[in-house]
N, C-alpha and C positions, 0 to 999 in steps of 0.2 A: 772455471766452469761458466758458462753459456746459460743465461736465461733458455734459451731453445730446450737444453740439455735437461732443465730441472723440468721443463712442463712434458718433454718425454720422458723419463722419467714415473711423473703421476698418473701421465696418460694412457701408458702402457700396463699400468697397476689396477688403474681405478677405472672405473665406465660414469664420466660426470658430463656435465648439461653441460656446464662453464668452465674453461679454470685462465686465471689469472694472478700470476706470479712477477714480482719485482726481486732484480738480486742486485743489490750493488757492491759484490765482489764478497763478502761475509754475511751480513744479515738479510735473508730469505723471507718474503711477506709472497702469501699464496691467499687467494680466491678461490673455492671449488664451491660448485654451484651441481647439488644433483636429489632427487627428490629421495633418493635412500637415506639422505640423511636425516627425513625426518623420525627416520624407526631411528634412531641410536641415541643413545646417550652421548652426553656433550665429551667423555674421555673417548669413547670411541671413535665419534667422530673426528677427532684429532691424531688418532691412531693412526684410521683409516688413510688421509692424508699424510703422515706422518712415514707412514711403514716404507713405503717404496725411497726416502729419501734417509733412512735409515746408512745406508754401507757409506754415500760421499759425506753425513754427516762427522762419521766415526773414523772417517780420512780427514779431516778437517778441512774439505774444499766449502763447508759449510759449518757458522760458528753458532748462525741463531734462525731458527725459523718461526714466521707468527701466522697461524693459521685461522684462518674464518671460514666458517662451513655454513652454507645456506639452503633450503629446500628451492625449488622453482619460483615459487609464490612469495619467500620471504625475499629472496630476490627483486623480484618485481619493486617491491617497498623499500630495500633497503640501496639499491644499486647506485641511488643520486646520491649518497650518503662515504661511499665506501670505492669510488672509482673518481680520479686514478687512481693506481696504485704507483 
């Protein structure tokens, strides 16, 4: 599975500002950047990301995903911090 793969995937699920995902071949690290996530709860928010990556998970073309969800603004602040990926 394609980095390319996983961010279509999310992208075609989810409507986000940013997303930035690292895969090196089993463990999956994702960035989504969208201000809906300031309405959810933090399991939600992981959900939300989470869901579309749900069927290659349960294939095992993916063994570990780690997700960080940002608003726009907490972005702004945290992006020196959390890039690269």
């Amino acid at each position: 599975m394609e980095t390319s793969e996983i961010e279509n995937l999310i992208k075609s699920a989810v409507e986000l500002d940013e997303l930035h995902v690292k895969f090196d071949g089993s463990q999956c690290k994702v960035i989504a950047v969208a201000d809906m996530f300031g309405e959810l709860s933090r399991v939600k928010k992981q959900q939300v990301v989470y869901a579309p990556l749900a069927e290659v998970i349960n294939e095992g073309k993916i063994h570990a995903v780690t997700i960080k969800t940002f608003t726009t603004s907490e972005w702004q602040r945290e992006k020196m911090f959390n890039l690269p990926l």
